[in-house]
N, C-alpha and C positions, 0 to 999 in steps of 0.2 A: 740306590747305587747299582749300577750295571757294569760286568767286568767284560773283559775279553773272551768274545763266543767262540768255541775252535772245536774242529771234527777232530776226533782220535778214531782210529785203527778197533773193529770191533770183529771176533772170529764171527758173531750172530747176524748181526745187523749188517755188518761189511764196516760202517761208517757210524758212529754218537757222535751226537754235537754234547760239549760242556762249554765251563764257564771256566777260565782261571780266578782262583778265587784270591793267590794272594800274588803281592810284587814279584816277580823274578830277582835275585841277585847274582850278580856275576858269581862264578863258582857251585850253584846251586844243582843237585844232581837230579829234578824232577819238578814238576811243576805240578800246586795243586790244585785238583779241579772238581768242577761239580759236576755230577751230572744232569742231565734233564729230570730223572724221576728223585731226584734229591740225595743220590748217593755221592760221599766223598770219596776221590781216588788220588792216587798218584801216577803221572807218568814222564816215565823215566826220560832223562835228554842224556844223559853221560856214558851210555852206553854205544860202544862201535857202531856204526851202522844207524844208531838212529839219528832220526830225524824230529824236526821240530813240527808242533800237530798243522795243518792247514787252517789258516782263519775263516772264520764264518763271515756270512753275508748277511746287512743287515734284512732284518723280513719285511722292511717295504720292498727289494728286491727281489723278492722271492715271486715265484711264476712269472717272470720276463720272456717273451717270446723271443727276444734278440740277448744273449747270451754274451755279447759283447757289453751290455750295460750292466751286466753285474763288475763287481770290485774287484771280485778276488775267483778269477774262473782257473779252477784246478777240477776234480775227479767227483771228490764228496760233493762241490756247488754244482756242477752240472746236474748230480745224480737228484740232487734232492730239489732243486729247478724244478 
């Protein structure tokens, strides 16, 4: 079973990609997620100001030389292109 990939906001890294691990429900004040190296997090959506994390690209897309063929080109998929 493979969930939804998505970059969150990292002070180290700049960008982690994780995984949401369970359904969203309306009203829900956080989504949770996996990491890559296996840690569980939370992060926050109900907070002023934030925002929802960026979706991941799937990794047959990954190293595209035309940039328009990726799905979802926002800052983290360029970056990591």
């Amino acid at each position: 079973l493979q969930y939804t990939r998505v970059w969150i906001p990292d002070p180290d890294e700049v960008w982690r990609s994780a995984e949401i691990i369970k359904d969203y429900k309306e009203g829900d004040k956080s989504l949770q997620l996996k990491l890559e190296d296996e840690t569980l997090c939370e992060y926050p959506i109900d907070l002023p100001g934030s925002e929802l994390p960026f979706l991941r690209n799937p990794d047959i897309l990954v190293g595209q030389n035309d940039l328009t063929a990726l799905s979802y080109l926002h800052e983290p998929a360029v970056l990591h292109n």
